[in-house]
N, C-alpha and C positions, 0 to 999 in steps of 0.2 A: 483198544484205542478209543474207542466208543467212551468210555469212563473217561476218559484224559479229554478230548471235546467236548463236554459237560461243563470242565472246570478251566476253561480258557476265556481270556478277559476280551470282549470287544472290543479291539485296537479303535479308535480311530481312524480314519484315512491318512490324514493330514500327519498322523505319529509312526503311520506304518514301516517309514523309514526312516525315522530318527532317532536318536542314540540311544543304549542301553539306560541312560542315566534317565531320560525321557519318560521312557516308558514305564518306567520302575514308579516315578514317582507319579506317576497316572495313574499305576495300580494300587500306589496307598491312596491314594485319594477315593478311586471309584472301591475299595475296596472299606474303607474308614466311612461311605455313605451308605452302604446295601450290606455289611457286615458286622450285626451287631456284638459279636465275641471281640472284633478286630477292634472297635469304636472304640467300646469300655476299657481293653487292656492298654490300648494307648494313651488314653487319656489320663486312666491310673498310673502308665509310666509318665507322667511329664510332673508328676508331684513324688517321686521315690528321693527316700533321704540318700545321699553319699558322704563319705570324708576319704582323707588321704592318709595313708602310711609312710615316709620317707623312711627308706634306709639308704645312706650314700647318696649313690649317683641314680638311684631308681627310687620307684613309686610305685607303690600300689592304692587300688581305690573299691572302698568298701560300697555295696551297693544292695541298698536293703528293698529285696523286692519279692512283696510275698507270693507274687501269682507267679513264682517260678519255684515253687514248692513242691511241683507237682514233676519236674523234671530232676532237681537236687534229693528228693525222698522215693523217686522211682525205686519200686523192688522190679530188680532186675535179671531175676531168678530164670531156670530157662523154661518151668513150669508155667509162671505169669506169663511171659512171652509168648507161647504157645498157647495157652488158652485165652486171648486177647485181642479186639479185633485191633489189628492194624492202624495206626491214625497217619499212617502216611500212604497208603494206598489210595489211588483216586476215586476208586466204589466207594472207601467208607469217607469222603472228605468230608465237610458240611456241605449242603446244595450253593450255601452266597461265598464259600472260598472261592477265588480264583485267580488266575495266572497266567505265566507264558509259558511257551516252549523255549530251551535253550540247548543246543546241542546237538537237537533231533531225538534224546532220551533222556532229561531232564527234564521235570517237571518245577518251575522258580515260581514257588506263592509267600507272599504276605507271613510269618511267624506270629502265632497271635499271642506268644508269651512272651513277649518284648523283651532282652536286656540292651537294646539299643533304639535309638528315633527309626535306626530303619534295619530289621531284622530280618534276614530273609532263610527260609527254607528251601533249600534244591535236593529232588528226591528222583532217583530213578523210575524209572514210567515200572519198572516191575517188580517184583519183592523179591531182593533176595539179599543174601546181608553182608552186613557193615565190615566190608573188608577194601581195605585200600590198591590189592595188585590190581596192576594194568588201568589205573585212575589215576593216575600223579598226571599224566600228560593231558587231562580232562580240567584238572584241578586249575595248572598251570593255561588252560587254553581260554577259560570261563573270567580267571583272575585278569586275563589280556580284554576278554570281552569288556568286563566289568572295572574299568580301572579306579573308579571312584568304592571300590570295596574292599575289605579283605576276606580273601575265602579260607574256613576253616575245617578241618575233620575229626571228629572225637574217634575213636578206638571202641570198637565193641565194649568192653572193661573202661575205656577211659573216658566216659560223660556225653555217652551217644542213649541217648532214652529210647529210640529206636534200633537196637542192635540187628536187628530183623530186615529191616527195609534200608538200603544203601541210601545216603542222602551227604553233600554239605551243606555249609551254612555260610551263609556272607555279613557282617555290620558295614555299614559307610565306614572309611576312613577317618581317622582322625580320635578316635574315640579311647582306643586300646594304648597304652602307654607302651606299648614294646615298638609299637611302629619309632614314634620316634628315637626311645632308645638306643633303638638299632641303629638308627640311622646316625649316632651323634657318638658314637662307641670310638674310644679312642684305642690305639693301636696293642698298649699291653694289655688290653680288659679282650683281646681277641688271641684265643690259640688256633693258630693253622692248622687245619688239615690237611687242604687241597688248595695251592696257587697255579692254575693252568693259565693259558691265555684265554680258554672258551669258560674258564669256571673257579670259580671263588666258595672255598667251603671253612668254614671257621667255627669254635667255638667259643661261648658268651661264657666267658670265667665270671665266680661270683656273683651269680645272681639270683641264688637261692636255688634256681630251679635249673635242669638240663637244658639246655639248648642251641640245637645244631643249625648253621644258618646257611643256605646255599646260593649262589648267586652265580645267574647266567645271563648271557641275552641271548639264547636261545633254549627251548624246552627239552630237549633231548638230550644233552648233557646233565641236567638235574636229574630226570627222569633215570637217567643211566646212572647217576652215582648214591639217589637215593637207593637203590635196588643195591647196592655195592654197602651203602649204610644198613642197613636192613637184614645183611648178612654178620655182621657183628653180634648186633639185638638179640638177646634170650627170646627162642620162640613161645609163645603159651597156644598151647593146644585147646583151653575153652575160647578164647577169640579167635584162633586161626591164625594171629599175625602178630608178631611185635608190640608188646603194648606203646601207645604211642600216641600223641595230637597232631596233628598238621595246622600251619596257616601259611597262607600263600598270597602274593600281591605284584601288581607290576607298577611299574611306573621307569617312564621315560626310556623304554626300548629293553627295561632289565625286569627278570621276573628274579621272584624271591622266596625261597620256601622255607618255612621255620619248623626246625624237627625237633618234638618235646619227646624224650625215651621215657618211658614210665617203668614204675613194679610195682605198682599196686593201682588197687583203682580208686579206695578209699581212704581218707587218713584214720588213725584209732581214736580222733576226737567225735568223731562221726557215731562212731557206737558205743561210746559212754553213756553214763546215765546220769540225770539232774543236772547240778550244775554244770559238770564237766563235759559235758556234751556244748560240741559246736557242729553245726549242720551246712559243712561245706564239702561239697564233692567235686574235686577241680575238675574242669573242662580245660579245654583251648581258652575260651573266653578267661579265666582264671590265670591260665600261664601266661596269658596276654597281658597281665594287669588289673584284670578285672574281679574284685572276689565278691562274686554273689551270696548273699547273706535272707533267707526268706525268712527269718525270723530277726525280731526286734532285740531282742535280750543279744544273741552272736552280734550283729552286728553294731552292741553299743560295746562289748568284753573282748572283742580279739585285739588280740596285742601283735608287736611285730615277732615276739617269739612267738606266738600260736602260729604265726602263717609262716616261721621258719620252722618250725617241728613240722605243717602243713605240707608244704614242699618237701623237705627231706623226707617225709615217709611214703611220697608217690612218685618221684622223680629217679631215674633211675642213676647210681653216682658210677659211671661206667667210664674206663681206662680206652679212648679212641685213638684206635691205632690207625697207620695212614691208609686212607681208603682204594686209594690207588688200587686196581689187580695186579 
């Protein structure tokens, strides 16, 4: 614990009891003036090129940003892993990272490879890895904390650079085109799964990619029919768990969890060679809407069929039967 009081932010008095939202943005600011990794990569995000892709009723948005080269070109081998120190452990942080506690074992700092104005990392206070059981109610508890965010979770295999050390991730709101999406889906673009009184589960027909959307206003019904979803999923035995993303959100008394089923972790554009090679490795941020591109050339050449072949070759095209037990 000694390591994790090192890297905690000097509240103020006067902010020690005001809102998450508060506090958050005290710590980009105290954190944007005494962290010079944090300074630079922000200010290099506020000049990154984007454009838009329409297909239909959706969007996606390309976003060329080279100091995320280092998380999209991750060898993710279980050799490197193991012979590599940690960079989400609080021993190996830098000395000027710093942050809060959230949850009593979460550790929420600053990201300093930004694909958002506000990027946050949340990592367990201990190393152990990136598996999602018995954290959905965690996920769902942090997203009620945090309502001006969305919380996400990569899958060991699905675009977690840390497969080793448990952690989510949050952007502000507003940013990720699925948010609104979701919200503006009209009734036949939605296959039912589950219509209870306590719970709403649907799937997002045609949208390139999988996507299972859950909706409760309370956590324990999610919690219990994501575990019900979960038993469908092909297990893979190098992650431990379903390959899969999560993103989670509340707003106005209702939480929300967005379940991405994957098979693969990488598309085959990924490891071509020359021209044909594109350097995209979807994450959550990705199925969200968002396709990060660190290199210049991908991100002037994808077209909307490269991010449909993209999508079909890591989404999993899977026959859901009703969840119910």
């Amino acid at each position: 614990m000694d390591s994790i009081d090192q890297h905690l932010i000097d509240l103020p008095e006067e902010l020690a009891q005001a809102p998450w939202s508060d506090k958050i943005a005290y710590m980009y600011r105290q954190q944007r003036e005494t962290w010079n990794m944090a300074r630079n990569h922000y200010r290099q995000f506020e000049s990154i090129e984007r454009r838009e892709i329409e297909f239909g009723k959706f969007k996606l948005i390309l976003q060329h940003n080279p100091a995320r080269a280092r998380s999209t070109c991750a060898d993710l081998s279980k050799k490197v892993i193991e012979n590599r120190r940690c960079f989400l452990c609080a021993s190996n942080l830098p000395d000027d990272q710093k942050g809060f506690i959230i949850l009593n074992k979460y550790l929420m700092l600053v990201n300093p490879f930004p694909i958002f104005d506000r990027h946050l990392t949340i990592s367990d206070f201990n190393h152990i890895p990136q598996q999602i059981e018995n954290r959905i109610v965690d996920l769902l508890e942090m997203a009620r904390l945090l309502p001006d965010f969305m919380l996400f979770y990569n899958g060991p295999l699905c675009g977690a650079s840390a497969p080793d050390h448990f952690h989510f991730q949050a952007a502000q709101k507003g940013v990720m085109p699925i948010e609104k999406e979701v919200d503006h889906l009209a009734m036949e673009m939605k296959k039912i799964l589950i219509g209870k009184e306590d719970i709403s589960v649907y799937e997002i027909k045609d949208y390139l990619r999988t996507a299972i959307v859950m909706e409760s206003g309370w956590k324990e019904p999610v919690d219990y029919f994501f575990a019900q979803l979960m038993k469908q999923l092909p297990f893979n035995d190098e992650a431990g768990e379903p390959l899969m993303n999560l993103m989670a959100s509340y707003n106005k008394g209702k939480y929300r969890l967005i379940v991405f089923p994957r098979k693969a972790q990488r598309p085959s554009c990924y490891y071509r060679e020359g021209d044909d090679r594109i350097l995209v490795s979807p994450a959550s941020v990705e199925l969200g809407g968002i396709i990060v591109t660190p290199r210049e050339e991908d991100f002037q050449k994808i077209t909307i069929d490269d991010l449909k072949q993209i999508f079909g070759e890591v989404s999993l095209n899977h026959k859901f039967r009703d969840i119910t037990p």
